[in-house]
VEXPA-192378 format. One line per 5 residues: their letters; for each residue y, x negated, z of C-alpha. Coordinates in nm, 3 decimals. Each point is the difference from the previous one (the first is absolute). Layout:
N
a> Y:X:Z ~ ... $
***
This chain:
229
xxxxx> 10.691:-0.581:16.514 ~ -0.162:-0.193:-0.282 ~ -0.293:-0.181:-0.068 ~ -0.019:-0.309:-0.091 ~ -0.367:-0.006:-0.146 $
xxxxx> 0.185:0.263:-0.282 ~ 0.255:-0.264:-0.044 ~ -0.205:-0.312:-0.068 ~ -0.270:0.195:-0.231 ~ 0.007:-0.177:-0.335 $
xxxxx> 0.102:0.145:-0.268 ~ -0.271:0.121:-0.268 ~ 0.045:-0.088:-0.379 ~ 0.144:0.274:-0.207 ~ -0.065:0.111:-0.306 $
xxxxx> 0.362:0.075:-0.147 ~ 0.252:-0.310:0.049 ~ 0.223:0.115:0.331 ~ 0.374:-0.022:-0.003 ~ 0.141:-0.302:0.169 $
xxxxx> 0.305:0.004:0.254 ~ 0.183:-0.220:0.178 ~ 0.060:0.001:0.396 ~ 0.181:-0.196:0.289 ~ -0.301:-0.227:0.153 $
xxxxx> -0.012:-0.191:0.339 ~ -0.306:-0.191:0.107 ~ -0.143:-0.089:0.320 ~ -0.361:-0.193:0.035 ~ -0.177:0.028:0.332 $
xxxxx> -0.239:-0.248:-0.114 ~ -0.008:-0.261:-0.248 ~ -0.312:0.045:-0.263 ~ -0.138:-0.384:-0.069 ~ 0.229:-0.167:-0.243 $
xxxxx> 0.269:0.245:-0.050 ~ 0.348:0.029:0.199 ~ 0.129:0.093:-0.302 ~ 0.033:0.255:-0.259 ~ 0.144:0.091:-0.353 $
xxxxx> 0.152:0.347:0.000 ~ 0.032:0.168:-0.361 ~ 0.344:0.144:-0.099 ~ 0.003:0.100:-0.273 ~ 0.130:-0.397:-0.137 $
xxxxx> -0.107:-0.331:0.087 ~ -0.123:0.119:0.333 ~ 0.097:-0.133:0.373 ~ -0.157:-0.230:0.216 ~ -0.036:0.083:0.385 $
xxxxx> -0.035:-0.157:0.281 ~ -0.222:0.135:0.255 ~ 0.033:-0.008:0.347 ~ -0.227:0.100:0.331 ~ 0.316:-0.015:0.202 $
xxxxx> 0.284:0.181:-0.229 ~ 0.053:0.240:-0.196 ~ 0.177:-0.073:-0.365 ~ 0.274:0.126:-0.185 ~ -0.041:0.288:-0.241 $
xxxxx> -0.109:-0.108:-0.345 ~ -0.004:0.211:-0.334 ~ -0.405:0.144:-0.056 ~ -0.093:0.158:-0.285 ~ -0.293:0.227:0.076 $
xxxxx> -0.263:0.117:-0.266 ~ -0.021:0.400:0.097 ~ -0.049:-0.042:0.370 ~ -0.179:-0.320:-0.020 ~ 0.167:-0.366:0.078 $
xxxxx> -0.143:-0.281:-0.100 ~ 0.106:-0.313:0.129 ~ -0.150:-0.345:-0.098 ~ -0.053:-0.317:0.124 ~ 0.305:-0.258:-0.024 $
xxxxx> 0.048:-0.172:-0.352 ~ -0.357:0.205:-0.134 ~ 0.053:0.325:-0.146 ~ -0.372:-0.019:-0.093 ~ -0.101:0.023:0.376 $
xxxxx> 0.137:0.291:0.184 ~ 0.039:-0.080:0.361 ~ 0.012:0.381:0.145 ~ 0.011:0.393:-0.148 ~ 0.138:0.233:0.193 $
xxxxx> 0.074:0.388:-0.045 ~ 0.379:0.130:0.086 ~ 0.046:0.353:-0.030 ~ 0.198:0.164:-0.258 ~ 0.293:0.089:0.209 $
xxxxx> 0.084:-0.346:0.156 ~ 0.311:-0.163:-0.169 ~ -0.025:-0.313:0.272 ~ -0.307:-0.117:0.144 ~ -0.080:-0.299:0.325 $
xxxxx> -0.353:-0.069:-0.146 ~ -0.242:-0.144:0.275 ~ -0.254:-0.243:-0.127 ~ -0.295:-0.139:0.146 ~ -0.302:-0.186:-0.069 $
xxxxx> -0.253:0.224:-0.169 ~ -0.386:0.000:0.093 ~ -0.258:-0.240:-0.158 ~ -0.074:0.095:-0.359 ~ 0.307:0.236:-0.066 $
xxxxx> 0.160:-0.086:-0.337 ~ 0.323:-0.128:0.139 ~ 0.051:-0.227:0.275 ~ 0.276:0.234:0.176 ~ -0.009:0.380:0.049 $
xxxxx> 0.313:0.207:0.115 ~ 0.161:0.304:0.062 ~ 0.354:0.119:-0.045 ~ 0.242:0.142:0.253 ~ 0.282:0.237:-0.092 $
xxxxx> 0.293:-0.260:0.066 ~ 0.335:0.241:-0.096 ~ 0.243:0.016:0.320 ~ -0.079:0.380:-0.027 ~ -0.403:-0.078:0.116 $
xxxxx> 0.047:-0.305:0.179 ~ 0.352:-0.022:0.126 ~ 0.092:-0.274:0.215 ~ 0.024:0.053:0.378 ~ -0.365:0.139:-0.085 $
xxxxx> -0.402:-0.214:0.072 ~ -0.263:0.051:-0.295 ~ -0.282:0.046:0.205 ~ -0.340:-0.142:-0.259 ~ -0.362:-0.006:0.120 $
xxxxx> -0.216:-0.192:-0.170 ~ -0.250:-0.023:0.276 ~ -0.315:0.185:0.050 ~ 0.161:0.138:0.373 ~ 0.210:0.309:0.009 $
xxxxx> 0.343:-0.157:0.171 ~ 0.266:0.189:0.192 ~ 0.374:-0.138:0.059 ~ 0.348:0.056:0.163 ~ 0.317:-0.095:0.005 $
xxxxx> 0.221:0.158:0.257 ~ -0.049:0.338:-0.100 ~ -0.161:-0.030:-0.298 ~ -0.362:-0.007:-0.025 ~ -0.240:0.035:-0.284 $
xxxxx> -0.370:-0.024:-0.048 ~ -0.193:-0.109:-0.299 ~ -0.338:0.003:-0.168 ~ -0.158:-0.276:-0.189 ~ 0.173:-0.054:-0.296 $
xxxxx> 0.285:0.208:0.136 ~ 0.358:-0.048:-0.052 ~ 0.266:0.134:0.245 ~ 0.395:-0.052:0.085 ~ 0.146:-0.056:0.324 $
xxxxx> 0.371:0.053:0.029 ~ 0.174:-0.147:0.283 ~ 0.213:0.251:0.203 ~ 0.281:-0.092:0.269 ~ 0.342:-0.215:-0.032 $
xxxxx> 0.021:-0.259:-0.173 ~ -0.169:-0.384:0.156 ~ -0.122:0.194:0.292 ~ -0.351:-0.128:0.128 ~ -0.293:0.234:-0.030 $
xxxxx> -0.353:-0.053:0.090 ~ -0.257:-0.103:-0.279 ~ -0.332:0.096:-0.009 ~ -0.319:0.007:-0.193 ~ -0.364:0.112:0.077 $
xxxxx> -0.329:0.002:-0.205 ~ -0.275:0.263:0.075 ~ -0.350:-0.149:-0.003 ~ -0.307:0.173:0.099 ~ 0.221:0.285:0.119 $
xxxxx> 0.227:-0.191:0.183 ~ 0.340:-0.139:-0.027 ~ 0.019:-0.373:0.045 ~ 0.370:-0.164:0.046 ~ 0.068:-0.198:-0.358 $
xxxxx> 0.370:-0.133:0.123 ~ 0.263:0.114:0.251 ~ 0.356:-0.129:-0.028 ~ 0.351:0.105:-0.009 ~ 0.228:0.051:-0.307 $
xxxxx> 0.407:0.030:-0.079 ~ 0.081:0.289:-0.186 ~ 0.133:-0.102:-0.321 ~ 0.149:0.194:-0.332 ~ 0.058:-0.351:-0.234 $
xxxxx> -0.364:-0.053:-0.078 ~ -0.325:0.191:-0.025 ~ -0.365:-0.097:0.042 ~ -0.376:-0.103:-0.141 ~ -0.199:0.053:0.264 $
xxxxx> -0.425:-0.070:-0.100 ~ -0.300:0.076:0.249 ~ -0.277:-0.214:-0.105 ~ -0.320:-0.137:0.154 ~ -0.071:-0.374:-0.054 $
xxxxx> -0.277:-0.072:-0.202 ~ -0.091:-0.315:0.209 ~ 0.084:0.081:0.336 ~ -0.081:0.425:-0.033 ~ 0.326:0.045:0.230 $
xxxxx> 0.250:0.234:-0.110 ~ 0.316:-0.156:-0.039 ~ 0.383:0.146:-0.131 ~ 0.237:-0.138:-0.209 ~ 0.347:0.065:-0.039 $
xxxxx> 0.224:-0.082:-0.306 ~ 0.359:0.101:0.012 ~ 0.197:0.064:-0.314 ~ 0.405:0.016:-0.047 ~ -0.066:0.203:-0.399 $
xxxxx> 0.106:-0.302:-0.196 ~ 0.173:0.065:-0.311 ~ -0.175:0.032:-0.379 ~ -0.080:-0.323:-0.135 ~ 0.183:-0.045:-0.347 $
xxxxx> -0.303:0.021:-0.238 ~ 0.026:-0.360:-0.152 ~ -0.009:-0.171:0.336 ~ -0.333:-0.139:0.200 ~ -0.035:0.247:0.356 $
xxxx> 0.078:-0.250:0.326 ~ -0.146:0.080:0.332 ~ 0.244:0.114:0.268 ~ 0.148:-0.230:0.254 $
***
């Protein structure tokens, strides 16, 4: 398991210029920072613009990285970047999670990155992310996870394929485990899953989202990244 608090640190400055790189980048926003549902993406050329969404996850896009460190900026103002986020050395394609960052921060987003290769995250399989304060526990037929704050687990799905299984997820408060959702869900191989555990700033209920994701192709580097249907 990995932490996400290691994965949204920001990057220090260094003394010695660090090698750049390029990677495969998809974005998802859980929550639009004021202003910006969009982003420029540096490539290594003119740059890309992106489309954010709280509801999809977009096609890959080239990234060019500066060491570990990508810096993405805010749409049509390279002046102004809109998010920096650390992806480790050995990712090669990344689903970068933004969301709004805390009152003073530098940038108006904060992320983390998610190994996205079919190897880590192959479909048939839920990315289990907590970005709540709760620990959270979940299962899926027969597979069942648990996960800290700031944790990150998988849960692959087991048993034929489109056969119903039951669904559910719990949060432990105070020592005890409190019901979050309870459903059923078809078992399926085309498609794999983005699912976030989050309490609501407003309300203070925890709440989970789910965002399924079919691996679109790469976007051809000259062309602006569309949100999926």
């Amino acid at each position: 398991m990995k932490h996400i608090a290691a994965l949204i640190a920001l990057a220090f400055p260094l003394h010695a210029a660090p090698e750049s790189r390029s990677i495969q980048a998809s974005f998802y926003c859980f929550q639009y920072a004021p202003g910006i549902q969009s982003i420029e993406v540096p490539d290594g050329g003119a740059g890309q613009s992106v489309r954010l969404s709280t509801a999809n996850i977009t096609p890959a896009v080239s990234l060019t990285l500066s060491g570990n460190d990508a810096l993405v900026f805010t749409s049509g103002d390279k002046t102004k970047p809109a998010a920096r986020v650390t992806v480790p050395g050995e990712l090669g394609k990344a689903l970068i999670v933004l969301m709004p960052a805390p009152a003073g921060s530098p940038e108006p987003y904060r992320g983390f990155a998610l190994d996205y290769t079919r190897d880590r995250f192959p479909l048939g399989t839920y990315r289990l992310v907590n970005v709540s304060k709760h620990p959270i526990r979940g299962a899926i037929g027969r597979s069942y996870a648990e996960v800290q704050p700031g944790g990150v687990a998988g849960l692959e799905l087991q048993g034929d394929e489109g056969a119903t299984q039951g669904v559910k997820f719990e949060f432990n408060e105070k020592g005890k485990w409190n019901r979050l959702t309870e459903t059923r869900a078809a078992v399926r191989r085309d498609r794999r899953w983005l699912v976030c555990v989050y309490q609501d700033p407003t309300t203070q209920r925890m709440n989970l989202r789910s965002i399924p994701d079919r691996d679109y192709s790469v976007t051809p580097p000259t062309a602006t990244a569309a949100l999926s249907e």
